[in-house]
C-alpha positions in Angstrom: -38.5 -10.2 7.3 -35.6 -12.0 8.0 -34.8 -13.2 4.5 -35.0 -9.5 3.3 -32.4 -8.6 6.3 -30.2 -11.6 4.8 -30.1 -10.2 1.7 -29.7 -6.5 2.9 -26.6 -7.7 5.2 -25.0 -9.9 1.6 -25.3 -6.8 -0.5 -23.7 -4.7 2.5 -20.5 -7.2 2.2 -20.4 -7.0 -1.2 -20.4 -3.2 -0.8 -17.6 -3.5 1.4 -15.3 -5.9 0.2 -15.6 -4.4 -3.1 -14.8 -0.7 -1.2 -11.4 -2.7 0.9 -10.8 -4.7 -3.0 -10.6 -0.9 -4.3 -8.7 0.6 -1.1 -6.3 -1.9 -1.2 -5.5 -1.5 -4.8 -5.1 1.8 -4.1 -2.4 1.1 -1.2 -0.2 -1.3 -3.4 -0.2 1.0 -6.5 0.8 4.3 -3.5 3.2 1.1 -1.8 4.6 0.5 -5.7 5.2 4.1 -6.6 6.7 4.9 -2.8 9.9 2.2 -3.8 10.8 3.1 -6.2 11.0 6.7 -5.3 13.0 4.6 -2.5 14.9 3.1 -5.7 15.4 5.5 -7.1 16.7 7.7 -4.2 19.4 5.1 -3.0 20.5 4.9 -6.6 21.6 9.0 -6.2 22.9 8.5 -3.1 25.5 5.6 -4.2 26.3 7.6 -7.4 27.1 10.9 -5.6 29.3 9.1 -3.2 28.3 9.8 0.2 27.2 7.0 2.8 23.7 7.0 2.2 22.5 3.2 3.7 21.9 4.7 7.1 19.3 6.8 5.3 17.7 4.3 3.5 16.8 1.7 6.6 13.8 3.0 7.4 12.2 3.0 4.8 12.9 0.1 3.7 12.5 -1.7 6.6 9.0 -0.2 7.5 6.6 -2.2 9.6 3.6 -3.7 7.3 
């Protein structure tokens, strides 16, 4: 009994570390896409002229 409850609780963190693997992929690809929106939006704010940094220091200063 308790090698087949071993087992059971080795496939359960496979199951989950696979699931956080895939979750956390997920997050950087989200975390990729949201700077350079960030980028991308600084980038307009400096070519239109007006004093955008205090704008901008949130989000790129957001807590991990």
């Amino acid at each position: 009994m308790f090698i087949i409850k071993h087992q059971f609780y080795l496939f359960l963190t496979y199951v989950n570390a696979r699931l956080l693997r895939t979750v956390y992929m997920c997050y950087k690809k989200i975390e990729r896409q949201i700077q350079a929106a960030a980028i991308v939006r600084f980038t307009a704010f400096a070519q239109s002229g007006k004093t955008g940094g205090r704008l901008f220091v949130p989000i790129f200063n957001t807590p991990e």
